[in-house]
C-alpha positions as CSV (number, residue, x, y, z in Angstrom):
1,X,10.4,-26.7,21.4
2,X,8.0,-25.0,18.7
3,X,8.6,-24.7,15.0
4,X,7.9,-21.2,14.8
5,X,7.3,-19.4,11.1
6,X,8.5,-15.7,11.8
7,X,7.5,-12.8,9.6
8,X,10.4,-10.1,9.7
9,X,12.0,-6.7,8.1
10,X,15.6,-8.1,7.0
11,X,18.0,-6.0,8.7
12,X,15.9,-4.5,11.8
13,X,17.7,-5.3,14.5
14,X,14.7,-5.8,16.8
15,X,13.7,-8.3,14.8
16,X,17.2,-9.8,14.9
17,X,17.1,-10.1,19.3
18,X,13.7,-11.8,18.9
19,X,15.1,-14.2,16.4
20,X,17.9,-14.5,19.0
21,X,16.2,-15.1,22.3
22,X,13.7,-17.6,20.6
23,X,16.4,-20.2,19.2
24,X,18.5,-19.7,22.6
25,X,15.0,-20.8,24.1
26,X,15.4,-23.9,22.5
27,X,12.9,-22.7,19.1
28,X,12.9,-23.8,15.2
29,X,12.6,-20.7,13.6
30,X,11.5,-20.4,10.1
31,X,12.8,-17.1,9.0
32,X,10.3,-14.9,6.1
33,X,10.4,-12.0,4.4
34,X,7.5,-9.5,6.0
35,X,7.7,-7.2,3.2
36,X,8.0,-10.2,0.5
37,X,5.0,-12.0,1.4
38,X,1.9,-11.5,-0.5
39,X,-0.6,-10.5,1.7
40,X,-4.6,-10.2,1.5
41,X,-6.4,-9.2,4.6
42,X,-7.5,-12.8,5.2
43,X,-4.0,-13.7,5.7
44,X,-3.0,-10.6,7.9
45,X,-5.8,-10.7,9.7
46,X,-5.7,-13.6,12.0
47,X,-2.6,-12.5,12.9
48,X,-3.9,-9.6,15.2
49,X,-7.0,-11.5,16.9
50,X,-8.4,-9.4,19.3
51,X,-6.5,-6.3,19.4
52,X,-7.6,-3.3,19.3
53,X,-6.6,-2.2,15.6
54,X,-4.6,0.5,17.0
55,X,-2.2,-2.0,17.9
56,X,-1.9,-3.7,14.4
57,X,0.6,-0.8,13.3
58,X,4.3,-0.7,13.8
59,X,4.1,2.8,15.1
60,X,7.9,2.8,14.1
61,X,7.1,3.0,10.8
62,X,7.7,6.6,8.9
63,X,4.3,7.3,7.2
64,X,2.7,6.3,11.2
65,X,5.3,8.3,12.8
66,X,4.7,11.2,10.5
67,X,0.7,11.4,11.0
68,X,-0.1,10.2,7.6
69,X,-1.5,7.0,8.5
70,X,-3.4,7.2,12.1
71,X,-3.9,4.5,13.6
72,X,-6.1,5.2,16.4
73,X,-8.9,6.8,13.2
74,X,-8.8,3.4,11.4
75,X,-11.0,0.7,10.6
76,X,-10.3,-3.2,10.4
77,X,-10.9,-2.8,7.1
78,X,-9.2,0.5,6.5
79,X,-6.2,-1.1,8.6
80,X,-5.8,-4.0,6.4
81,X,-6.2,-2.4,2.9
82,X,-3.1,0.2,4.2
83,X,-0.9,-2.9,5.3
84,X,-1.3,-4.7,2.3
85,X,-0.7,-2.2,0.6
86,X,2.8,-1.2,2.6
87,X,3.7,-3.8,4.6
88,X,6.1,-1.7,7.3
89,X,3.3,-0.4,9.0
90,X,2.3,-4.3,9.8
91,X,3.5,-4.4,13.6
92,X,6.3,-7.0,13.6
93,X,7.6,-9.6,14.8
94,X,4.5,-11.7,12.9
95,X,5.1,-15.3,14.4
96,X,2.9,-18.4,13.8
97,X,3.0,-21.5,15.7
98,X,0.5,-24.6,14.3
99,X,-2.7,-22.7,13.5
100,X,-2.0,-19.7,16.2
101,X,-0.7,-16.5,14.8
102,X,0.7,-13.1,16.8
103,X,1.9,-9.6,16.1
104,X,4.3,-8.1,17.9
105,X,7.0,-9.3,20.7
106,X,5.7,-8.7,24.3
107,X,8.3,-11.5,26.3
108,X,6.1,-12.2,28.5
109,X,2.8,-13.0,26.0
110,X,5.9,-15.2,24.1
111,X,6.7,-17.2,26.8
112,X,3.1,-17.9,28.0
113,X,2.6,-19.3,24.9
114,X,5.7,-20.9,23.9
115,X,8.3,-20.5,26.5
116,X,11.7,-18.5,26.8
117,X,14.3,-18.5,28.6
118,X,14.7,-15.7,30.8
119,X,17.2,-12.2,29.7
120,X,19.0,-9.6,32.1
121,X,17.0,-7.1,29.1
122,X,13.6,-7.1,28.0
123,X,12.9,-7.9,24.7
124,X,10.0,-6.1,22.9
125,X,9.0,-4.8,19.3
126,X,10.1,-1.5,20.0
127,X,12.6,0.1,17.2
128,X,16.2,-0.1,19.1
129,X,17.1,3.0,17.6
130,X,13.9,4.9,18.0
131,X,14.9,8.8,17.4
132,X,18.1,8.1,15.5
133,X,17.9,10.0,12.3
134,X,20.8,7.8,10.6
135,X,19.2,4.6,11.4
136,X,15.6,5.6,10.6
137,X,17.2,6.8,7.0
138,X,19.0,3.1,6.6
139,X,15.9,1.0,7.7
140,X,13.6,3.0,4.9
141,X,16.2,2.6,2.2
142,X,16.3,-1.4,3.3
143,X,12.5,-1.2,2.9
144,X,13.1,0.0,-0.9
145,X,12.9,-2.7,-3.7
C-alpha cells in the first residue's frame, strides 16, 4: 500500500475513477485541489520528468483544445509559466509517492510503479465526456473561482 498525494480538478470525473481504482488497489489517497495549489515551475516541474513537454498539457483543456495554447510549439519554460499561470492545462491526475512525482494516468505506468488491481475497463486521463458540449460547459464553469 502507498500513501499517495493526488493533485485533481474537483468534480472531473476522470479524476474521480483514478481516485477509485487506486483505494480499491489497496492505496492512501491524499486528495488536493490541482487548481488551488500554488504552483512555481520548480514545484510542477518534477512532476513531468522526462516527457516530452507536449505531454505536460491536458489536451482536454479549452484554451489547448481551441489552438490558443500549442503544445507541440512550447518550451519547458514557456510550458511552465502558461500552467502556473492556468492550472487546467496541467495534465492531470498529478500523483506523488515519497519523493517520485507523475502526470497523468496511464494504468499500466501506475501499476508498475505502485500496483493496481486489474479493471474489465481501462483507466486513463482522457476526458470521459470528450466532445460533449454540456459537459465541457459544466467542467469550465467548475474551473471558475
Amino acid at each position: 500500500m502507498a500513501k499517495v498525494t493526488f493533485y485533481e480538478k474537483p468534480g472531473c470525473g476522470g479524476n474521480a475513477r483514478q481516485k477509485a481504482l487506486l483505494i480499491a488497489s489497496g492505496h492512501d489517497i491524499e486528495v488536493r485541489n490541482l487548481l488551488q495549489q500554488p504552483w512555481s515551475a520548480a514545484t510542477l516541474r518534477p512532476f513531468f520528468g522526462d516527457k516530452p513537454v507536449a505531454d505536460w498539457f491536458n489536451a482536454s483543456s479549452p484554451r489547448v483544445k481551441s489552438g490558443e495554447v500549442k503544445p507541440a510549439e512550447s518550451s519547458a519554460e514557456a510550458a511552465l509559466a502558461l500552467m502556473v499561470a492556468d492550472p487546467l492545462l496541467i495534465r492531470r491526475p498529478l500523483m506523488q509517492v515519497g519523493e517520485r512525482r507523475e502526470a497523468g494516468f496511464d494504468q499500466a505506468a501506475v501499476d508498475a510503479w505502485i500496483g493496481l488491481r486489474p479493471t474489465d475497463v481501462a483507466v486513463t486521463d482522457r476526458c470521459l465526456k470528450e466532445g460533449d458540449a454540456a459537459h465541457a460547459a459544466a467542467c469550465r464553469a467548475a474551473a471558475e473561482p
